[in-house]
N, C-alpha and C positions, 0 to 999 in steps of 0.2 A: 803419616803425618798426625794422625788422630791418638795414636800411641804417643808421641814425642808431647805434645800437648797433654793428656795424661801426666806424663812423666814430670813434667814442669809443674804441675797443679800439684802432684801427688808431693813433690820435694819442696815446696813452698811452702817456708814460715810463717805463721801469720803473725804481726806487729802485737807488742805485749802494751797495753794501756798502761799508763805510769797512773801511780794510786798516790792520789795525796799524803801527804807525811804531815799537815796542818790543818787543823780547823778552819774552814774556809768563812766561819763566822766570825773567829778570832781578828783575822785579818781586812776584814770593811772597816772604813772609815766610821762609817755607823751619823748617826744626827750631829753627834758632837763634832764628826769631821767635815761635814756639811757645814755648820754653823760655822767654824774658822775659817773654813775657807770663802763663805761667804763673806766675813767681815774682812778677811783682808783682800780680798776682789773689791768691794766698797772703799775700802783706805786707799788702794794702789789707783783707781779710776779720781778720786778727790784730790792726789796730790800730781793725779797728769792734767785734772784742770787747772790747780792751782799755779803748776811750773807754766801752761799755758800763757796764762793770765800776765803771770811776771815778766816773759818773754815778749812778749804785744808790748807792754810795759816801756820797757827796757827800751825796745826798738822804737817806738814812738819817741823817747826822749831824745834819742839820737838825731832822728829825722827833726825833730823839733829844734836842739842846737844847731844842727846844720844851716838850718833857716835862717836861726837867730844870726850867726856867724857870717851867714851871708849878706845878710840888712846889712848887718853893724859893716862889710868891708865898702859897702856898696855905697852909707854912708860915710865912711871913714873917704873916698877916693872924690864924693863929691864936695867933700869938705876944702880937702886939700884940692881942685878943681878951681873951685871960688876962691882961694886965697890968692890961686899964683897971675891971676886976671888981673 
């Protein structure tokens, strides 16, 4: 058994480390890529509050006509009410 085990160790390749073919300094983003990606991490968080903001907006005025819509039928029915008396 001790031979066979041998034998497998002895015929065993060992894995070849692959060597960079790039400048591994070349390829960082470096300050300059920090800083972009900084500013547009800041832009893209401003315009999801913004789209926020419009959308509360929006749905508010909705909910708001509804309201309206509902008065005005609410008075429109006790209008015609009183008349037919």
């Amino acid at each position: 058994m001790h031979a066979l085990a041998a034998l497998i160790a002895a015929t065993a390749t060992p894995m070849p480390t692959p060597t960079p073919t790039v400048d591994p300094a070349l390829v960082t983003p470096g300050p300059w890529g920090f800083g972009v990606m900084a500013v547009l991490a800041v832009i893209v968080i401003l315009l999801v509050v913004d789209m926020l903001r419009r959308v509360r907006r929006a749905r508010y005025r909705v909910e708001v006509g509804a309201e309206l819509d509902a008065e005005q039928a609410a008075a429109d029915d006790e209008g015609s009410a009183g008349k037919t008396q």
